[in-house]
N, C-alpha and C positions, 0 to 999 in steps of 0.2 A: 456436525463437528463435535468431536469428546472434547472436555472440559480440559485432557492435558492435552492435545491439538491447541485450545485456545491458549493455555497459558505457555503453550511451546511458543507459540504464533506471538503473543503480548512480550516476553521475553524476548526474541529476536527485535521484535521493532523496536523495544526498549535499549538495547546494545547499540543497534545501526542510527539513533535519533538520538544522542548522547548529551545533544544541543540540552539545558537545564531552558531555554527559553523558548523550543517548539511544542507547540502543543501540538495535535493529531488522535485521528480517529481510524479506527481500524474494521475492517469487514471482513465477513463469514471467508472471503477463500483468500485472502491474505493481501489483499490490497490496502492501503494506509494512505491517507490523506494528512499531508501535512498541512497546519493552519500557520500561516504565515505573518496575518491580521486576525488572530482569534477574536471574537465580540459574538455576544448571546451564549446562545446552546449551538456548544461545536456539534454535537452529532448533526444537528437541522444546516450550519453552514457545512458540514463535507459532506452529509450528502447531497447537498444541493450542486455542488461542487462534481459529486461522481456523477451526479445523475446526468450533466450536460456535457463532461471528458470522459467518462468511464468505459460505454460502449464503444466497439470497435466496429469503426464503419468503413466498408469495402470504397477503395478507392479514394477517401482522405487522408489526412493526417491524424483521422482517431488511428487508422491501421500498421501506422509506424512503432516501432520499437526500438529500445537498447538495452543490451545487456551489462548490468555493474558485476562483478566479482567481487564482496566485502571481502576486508582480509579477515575481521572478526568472528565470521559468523559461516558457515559451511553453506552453500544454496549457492543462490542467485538474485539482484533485485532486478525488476524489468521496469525499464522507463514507459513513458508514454511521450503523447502532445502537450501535455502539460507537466511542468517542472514540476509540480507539489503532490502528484498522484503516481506511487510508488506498488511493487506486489512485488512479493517474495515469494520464488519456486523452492522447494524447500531440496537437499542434496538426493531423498529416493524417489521424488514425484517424476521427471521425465525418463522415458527408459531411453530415449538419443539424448546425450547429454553435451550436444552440439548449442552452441548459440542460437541457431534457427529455431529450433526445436525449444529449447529453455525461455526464447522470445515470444514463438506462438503459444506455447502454454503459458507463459505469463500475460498475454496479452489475452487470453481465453476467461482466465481469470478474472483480471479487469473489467472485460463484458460482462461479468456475471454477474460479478460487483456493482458495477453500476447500473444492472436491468435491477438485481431482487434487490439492492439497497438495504442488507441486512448489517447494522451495527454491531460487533463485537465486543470492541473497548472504545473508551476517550480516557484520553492523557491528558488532561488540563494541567498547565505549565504554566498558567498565567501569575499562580502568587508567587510560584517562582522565581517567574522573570521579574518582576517588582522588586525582590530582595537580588537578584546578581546587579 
């Protein structure tokens, strides 16, 4: 991933998590973990967090999806099984830009994310939230 991929990628989840009191962590194919309970070093709790929802496994509810439409931001976000683990299809990545389609790739994503476990950014929002 090029460095404006990342800061495209850090900007969007910046916009879509507008919360001043979430913090989150972000991965190499655009999945975002949101820290609900931040404490320690966020990257070590979300991924520990992707490493156990991340992958999509045939026949449970890792394999489930939903698709968000933001109204701010041009893409897609795709849900999972877990409320706090988010991924952004960006508007030129699927060439069917059907919801099926926009879901399995987003949930493709997710997999990846949570097998290679590569950090991109943290948003630490905790001094933040101390001051709102």
């Amino acid at each position: 991933m090029t460095a404006v991929d990342t800061e495209i990628l850090v900007d969007v989840w910046q916009r879509l998590l507008a919360d001043p009191r979430k913090s989150w962590v972000l991965f190499e194919h655009g999945t975002c973990v949101v820290l609900t309970a931040p404490d320690g070093e966020l990257a070590e709790q979300a991924t520990e967090l992707l490493k156990q929802f991340g992958p999509a496994r045939a026949g449970s509810s890792a394999g489930d999806f939903g698709v968000i439409h933001p109204k701010d931001v041009e893409g897609w976000v795709v849900t999972g099984h877990h409320n706090d683990i988010l991924t952004y299809v960006g508007p030129d990545e699927p060439r069917d830009q059907s919801e099926i389609a926009v879901g399995v790739l987003g949930r493709s994503k997710r997999h990846r994310d949570g097998t290679e476990l590569g950090v991109l950014h943290v948003e630490d929002r905790r001094a933040r939230a101390d001051l709102a």
